[in-house]
BASE-981585 format. One record per residue (C-alpha): residue number from 1; chain; x, y, z. Coordinates in steps of 0.001 Angstrom, whole numbers, padded with zeros to 6 digits. Each point is the difference from the previous one (the first is absolute). Example, Ala and Ser with C-alpha at 12.3 -4.5 7.8 and 13.67 -1.06 7.14 Angstrom:
BEGIN
   lumlum   nuba        xx        yy        zz
        1      A    012300   -004500    007800
        2      A    001370    003440   -000660
***
This chain:
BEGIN
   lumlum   nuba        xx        yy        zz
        1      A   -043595   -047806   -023259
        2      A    000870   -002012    002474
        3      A    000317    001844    003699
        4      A    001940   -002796    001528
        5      A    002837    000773   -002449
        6      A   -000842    003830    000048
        7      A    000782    000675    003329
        8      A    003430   -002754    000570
        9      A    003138    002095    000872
       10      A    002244    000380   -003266
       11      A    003186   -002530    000629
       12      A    001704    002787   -002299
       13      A    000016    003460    001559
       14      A   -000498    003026   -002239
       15      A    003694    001447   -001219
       16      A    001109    002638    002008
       17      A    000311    003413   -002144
       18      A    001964    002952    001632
       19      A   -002142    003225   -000108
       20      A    002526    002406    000251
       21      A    000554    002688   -002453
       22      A    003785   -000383    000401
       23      A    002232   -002206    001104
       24      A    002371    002827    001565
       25      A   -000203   -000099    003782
       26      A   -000523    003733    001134
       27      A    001460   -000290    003378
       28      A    003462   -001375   -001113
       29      A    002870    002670    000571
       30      A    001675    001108   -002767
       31      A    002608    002403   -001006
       32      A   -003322    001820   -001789
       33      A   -001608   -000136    003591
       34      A    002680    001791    001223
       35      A    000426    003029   -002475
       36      A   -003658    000346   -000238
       37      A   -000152    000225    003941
       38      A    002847    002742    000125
       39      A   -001868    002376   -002295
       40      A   -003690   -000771    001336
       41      A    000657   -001505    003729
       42      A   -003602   -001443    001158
       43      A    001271   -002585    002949
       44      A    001325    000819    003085
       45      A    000121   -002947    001824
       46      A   -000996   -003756   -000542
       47      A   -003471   -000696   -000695
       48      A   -000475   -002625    002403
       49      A    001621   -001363    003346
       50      A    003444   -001107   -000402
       51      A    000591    001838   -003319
       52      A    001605    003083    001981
       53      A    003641   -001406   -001435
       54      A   -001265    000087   -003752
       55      A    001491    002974   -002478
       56      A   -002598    002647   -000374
       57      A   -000537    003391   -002116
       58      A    000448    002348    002333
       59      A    003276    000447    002071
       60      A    000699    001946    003340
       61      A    001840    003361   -000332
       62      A    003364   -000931    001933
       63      A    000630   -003109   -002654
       64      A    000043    003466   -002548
       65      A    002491    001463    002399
       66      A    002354   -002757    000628
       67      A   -000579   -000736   -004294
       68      A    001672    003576   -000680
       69      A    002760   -000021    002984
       70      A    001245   -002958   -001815
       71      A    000155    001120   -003483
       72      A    001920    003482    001650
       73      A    002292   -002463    001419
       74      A    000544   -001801   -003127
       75      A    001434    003364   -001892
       76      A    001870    000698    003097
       77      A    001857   -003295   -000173
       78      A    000025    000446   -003878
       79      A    001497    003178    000951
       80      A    002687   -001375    002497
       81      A    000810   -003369   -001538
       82      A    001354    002359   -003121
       83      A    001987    001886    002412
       84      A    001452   -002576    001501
       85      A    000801   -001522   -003313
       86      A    002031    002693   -001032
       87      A    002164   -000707    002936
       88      A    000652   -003658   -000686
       89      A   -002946   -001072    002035
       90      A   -001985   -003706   -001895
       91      A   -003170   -000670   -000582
       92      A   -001133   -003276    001955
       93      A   -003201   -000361   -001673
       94      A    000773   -002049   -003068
       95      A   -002728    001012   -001687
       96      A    000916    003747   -000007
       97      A    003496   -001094   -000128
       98      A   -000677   -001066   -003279
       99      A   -001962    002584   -001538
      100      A    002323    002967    001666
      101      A    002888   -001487   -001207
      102      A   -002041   -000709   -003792
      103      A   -002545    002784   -000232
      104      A    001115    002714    002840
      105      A   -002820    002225   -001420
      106      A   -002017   -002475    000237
      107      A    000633   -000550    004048
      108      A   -002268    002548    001624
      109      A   -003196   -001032   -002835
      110      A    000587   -003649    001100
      111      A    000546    000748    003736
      112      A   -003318    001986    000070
      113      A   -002094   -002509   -001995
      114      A    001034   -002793    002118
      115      A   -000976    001770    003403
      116      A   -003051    001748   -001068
      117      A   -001099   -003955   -001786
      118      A    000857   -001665    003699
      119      A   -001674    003232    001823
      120      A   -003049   -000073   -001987
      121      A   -000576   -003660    000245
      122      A    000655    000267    003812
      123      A   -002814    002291    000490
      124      A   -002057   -002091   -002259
      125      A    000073   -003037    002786
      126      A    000404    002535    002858
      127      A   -002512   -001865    001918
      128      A    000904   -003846   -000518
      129      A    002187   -001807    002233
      130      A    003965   -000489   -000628
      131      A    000046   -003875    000628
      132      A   -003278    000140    001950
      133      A    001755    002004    002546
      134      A    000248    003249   -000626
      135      A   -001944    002560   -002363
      136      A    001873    001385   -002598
      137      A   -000481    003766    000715
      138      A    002518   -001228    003323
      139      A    002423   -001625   -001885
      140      A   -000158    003887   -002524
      141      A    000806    001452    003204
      142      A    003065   -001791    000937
      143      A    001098    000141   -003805
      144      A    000020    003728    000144
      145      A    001718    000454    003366
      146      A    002926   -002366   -001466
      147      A    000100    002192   -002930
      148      A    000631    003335    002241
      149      A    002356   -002087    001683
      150      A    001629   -000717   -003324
      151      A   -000194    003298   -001251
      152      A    000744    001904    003206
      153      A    003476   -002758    000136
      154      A    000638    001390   -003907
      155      A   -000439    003699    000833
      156      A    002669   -000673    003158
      157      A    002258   -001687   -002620
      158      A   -000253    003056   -002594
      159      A    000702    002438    003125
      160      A    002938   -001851    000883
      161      A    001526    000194   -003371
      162      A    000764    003880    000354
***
């Protein structure tokens, strides 16, 4: 053996070989992340500095509040838009245009699962930013003011009618 050629650096590097078990990157957020966090919630806030505006398990109390004033006022305009209806009032969302005028059993189901999908994934990303501006919990706020608003304008409409 020669020690001169022994102890030359290799001109070919050894091949790199990945170690990991699986290829699956545990910190990715997923819609699994998400569901598993809602049953079992472990964080409560970001792990390191600047996370503080990343979604986490555990939500504060109000976001449950706000979550259930808006589904009430979803059956309440349900409720009133049907009134209405009856006296010659129109739909403007063409969406539930469409399935009122198709499907009017259908209306409240569809109604309900469209609000409780946008109020559920609102609370999901209650703490990241709306266009880096404002957090999203804010911008659930404002939504459900404008929906009393809407709702409280319906109720005046129905009371007018008599």
């Amino acid at each position: 053996m020669n020690p001169s050629v022994d102890n030359e650096p290799s001109l070919n590097p050894p091949p790199f070989v990945e170690r990991r078990a699986s290829s699956h990157d545990r910190r990715a957020v997923t819609v699994w992340t998400l569901l598993k966090g809602g049953f079992a919630p472990r964080r409560r806030g970001g792990r390191r500095a600047g996370e503080e505006d990343l979604p986490v398990d555990f939500h504060e109390p109000y976001l449950l509040f706000l979550s259930v004033v808006m589904l009430v006022l979803s059956v309440l305009d349900a409720f009133l838009t049907v009134t209405l209806m009856t006296d010659g009032a129109v739909e403007t969302n063409p969406l539930l245009a469409f399935v009122l005028n198709e499907h009017p059993r259908l209306f409240a189901v569809v109604k309900m699962a469209l609000n409780g999908f946008g109020v559920v994934l609102l609370v999901a990303v209650a703490r990241m930013r709306f266009f880096r501006v404002v957090r999203v919990s804010v911008f659930l706020q404002c939504l459900v003011l404008a929906y009393l608003a809407l709702v409280t304008y319906e109720a005046w409409l129905v009371g007018s009618m008599f």
